[in-house]
C-alpha positions as CSV (number, residue, x, y, z in Angstrom):
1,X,32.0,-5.3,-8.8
2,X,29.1,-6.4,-11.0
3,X,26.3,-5.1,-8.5
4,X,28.3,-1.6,-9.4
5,X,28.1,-2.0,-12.9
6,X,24.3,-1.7,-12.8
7,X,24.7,1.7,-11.3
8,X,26.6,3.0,-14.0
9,X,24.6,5.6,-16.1
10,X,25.2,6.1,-19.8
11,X,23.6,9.4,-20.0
12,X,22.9,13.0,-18.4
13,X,19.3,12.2,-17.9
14,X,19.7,9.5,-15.6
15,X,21.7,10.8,-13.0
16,X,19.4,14.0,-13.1
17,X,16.3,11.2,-12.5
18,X,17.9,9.7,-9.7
19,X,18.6,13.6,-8.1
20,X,15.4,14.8,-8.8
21,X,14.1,11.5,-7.3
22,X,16.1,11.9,-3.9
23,X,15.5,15.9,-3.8
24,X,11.5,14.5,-3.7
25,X,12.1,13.4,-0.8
26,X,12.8,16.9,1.3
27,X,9.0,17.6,1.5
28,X,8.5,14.1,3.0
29,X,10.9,15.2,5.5
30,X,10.2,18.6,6.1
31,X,7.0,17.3,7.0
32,X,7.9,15.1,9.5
33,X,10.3,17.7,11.0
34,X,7.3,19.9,11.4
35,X,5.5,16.7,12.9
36,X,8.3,16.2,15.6
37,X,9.0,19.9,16.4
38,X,5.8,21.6,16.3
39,X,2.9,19.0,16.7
40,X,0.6,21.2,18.7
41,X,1.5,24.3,16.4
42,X,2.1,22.8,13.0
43,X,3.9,24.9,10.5
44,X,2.2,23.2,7.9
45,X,-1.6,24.0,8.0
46,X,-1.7,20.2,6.8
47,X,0.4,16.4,7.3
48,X,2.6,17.1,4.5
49,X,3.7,13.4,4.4
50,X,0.2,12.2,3.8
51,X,-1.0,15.2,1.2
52,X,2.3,15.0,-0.5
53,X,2.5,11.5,-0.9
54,X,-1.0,11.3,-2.1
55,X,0.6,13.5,-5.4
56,X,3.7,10.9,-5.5
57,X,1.5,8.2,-5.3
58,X,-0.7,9.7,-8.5
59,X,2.7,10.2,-10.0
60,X,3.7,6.5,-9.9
61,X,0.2,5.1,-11.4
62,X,1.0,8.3,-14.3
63,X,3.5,7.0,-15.3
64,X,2.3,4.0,-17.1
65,X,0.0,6.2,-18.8
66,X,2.5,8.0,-20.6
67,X,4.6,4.7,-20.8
68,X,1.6,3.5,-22.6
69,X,1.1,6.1,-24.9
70,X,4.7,6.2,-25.8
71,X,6.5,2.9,-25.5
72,X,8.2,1.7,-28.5
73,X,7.6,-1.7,-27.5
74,X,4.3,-1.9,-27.1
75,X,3.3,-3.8,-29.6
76,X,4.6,-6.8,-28.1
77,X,2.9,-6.5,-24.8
78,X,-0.4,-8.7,-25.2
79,X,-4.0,-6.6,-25.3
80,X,-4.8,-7.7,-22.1
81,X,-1.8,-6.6,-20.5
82,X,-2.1,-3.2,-22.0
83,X,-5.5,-3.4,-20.5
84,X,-4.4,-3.9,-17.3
85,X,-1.4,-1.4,-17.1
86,X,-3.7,1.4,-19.0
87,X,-6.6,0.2,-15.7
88,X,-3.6,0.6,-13.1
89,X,-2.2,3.4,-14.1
90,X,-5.4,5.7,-12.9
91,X,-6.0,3.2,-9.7
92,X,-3.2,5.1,-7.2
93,X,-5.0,8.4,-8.1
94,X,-8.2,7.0,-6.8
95,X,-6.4,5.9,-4.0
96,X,-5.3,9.1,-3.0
97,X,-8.5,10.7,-3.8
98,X,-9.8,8.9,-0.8
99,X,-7.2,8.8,1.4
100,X,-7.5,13.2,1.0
101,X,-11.0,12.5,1.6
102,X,-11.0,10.9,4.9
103,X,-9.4,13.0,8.1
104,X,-8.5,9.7,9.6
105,X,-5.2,9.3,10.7
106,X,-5.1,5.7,10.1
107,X,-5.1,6.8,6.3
108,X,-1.6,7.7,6.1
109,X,-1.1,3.8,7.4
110,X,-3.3,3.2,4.1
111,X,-0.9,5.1,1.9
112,X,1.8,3.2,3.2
113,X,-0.1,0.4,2.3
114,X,-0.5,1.7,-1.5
115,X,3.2,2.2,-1.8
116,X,4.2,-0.8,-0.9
117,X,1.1,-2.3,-3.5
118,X,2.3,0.1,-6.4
119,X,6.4,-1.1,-5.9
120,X,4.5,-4.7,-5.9
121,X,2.9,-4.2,-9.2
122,X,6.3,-2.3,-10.5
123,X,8.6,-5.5,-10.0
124,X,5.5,-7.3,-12.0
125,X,5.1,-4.6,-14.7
126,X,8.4,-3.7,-15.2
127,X,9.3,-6.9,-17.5
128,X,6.7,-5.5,-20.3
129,X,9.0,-2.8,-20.9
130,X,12.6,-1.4,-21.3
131,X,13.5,0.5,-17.8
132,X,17.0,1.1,-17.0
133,X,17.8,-1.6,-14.4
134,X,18.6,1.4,-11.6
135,X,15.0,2.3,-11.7
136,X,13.7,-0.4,-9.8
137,X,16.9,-0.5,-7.5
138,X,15.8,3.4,-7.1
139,X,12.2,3.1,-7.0
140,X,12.6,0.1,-4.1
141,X,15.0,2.5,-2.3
142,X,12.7,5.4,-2.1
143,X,9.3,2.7,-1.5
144,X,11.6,1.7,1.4
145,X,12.0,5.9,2.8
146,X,8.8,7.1,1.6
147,X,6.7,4.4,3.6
148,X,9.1,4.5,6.9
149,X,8.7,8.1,7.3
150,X,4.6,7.7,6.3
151,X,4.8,4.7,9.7
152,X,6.5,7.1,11.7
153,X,4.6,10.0,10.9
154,X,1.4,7.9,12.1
155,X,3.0,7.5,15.1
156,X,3.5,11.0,15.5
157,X,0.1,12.3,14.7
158,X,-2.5,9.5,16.2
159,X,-2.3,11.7,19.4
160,X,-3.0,14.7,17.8
C-alpha cells in the first residue's frame, strides 16, 4: 500500500503532467507503425522516432534551465552545482543537434544512448530540488518506452 501512496496526486496539474506525458508518446509510436507497415513507402518523409525524440531529448536538458531560473530553493544548491545543472541543461540539445546532423542510422542507437544518460543524471540531480516523487517513477517509465521503441526502430530501419 505504501508504494501507492506515492502515486497519489494532490493537485489538477499533476495528473494532467503525467497525461500529457503518456499522450507524448503517440508520435514515438506512430512512427514506428509507419516503420513496420510502410518501410519501403514511409508515410513520414522522415524516422519520426529519431527527429521527435531529438525535440524530447532538448526538452529534458530545458528543463533545468527553467528549474534554474525559477527554483525557490536555489539558494541552497552550492555554486558549483548550479554550474553544472545550468552546463547540462543545454548538453541534450547539442546532442540532438548532431544526431539530426548525421544520416546514420546507428544515431538513433546514440539517442538511446542519451536517454538513458539524461534519466542517469536525473536520479543524480533530482536531490537538489523539490520534484514530486512520481516524476522520477514517471520519467524512468517513459526512459524505459522511449528508448525500447528507439532499439527497435534501429532494427527496423538499418536495412533501409
Amino acid at each position: 500500500m505504501k508504494f501507492l501512496n506515492y502515486f497519489y496526486f494532490k493537485n489538477h496539474n499533476s495528473k494532467l503532467i503525467i497525461l500529457l506525458s503518456v499522450l507524448g508518446l503517440l508520435p514515438f509510436f506512430f512512427g514506428l507503425i509507419d516503420l513496420l507497415l510502410n518501410k519501403d513507402n514511409l508515410f513520414f518523409v522522415i524516422n519520426l522516432p529519431k527527429y521527435y525524440g531529438s525535440i524530447i531529448l532538448t526538452f529534458l536538458g530545458a528543463v533545468y534551465w527553467g528549474i534554474i531560473l525559477n527554483d525557490s530553493h536555489k539558494n541552497l544548491i552550492s555554486d558549483k552545482v548550479k554550474t553544472f545543472i545550468i552546463c547540462w541543461s543545454i548538453i541534450p540539445s547539442l546532442w540532438s543537434g548532431l544526431i539530426l546532423i548525421f544520416s546514420n542510422n546507428i544515431t538513433i542507437i546514440i539517442l538511446a544512448l542519451c536517454f538513458f544518460i539524461v534519466q542517469f543524471v536525473d536520479e543524480f540531480i533530482i536531490k537538489y530540488f523539490k520534484f514530486p516523487i512520481w516524476y522520477l517513477f514517471l520519467r524512468r517509465a517513459l526512459t524505459m518506452f522511449v528508448t525500447s521503441i528507439l532499439i527497435f526502430s534501429y532494427f527496423l530501419v538499418r536495412k533501409i
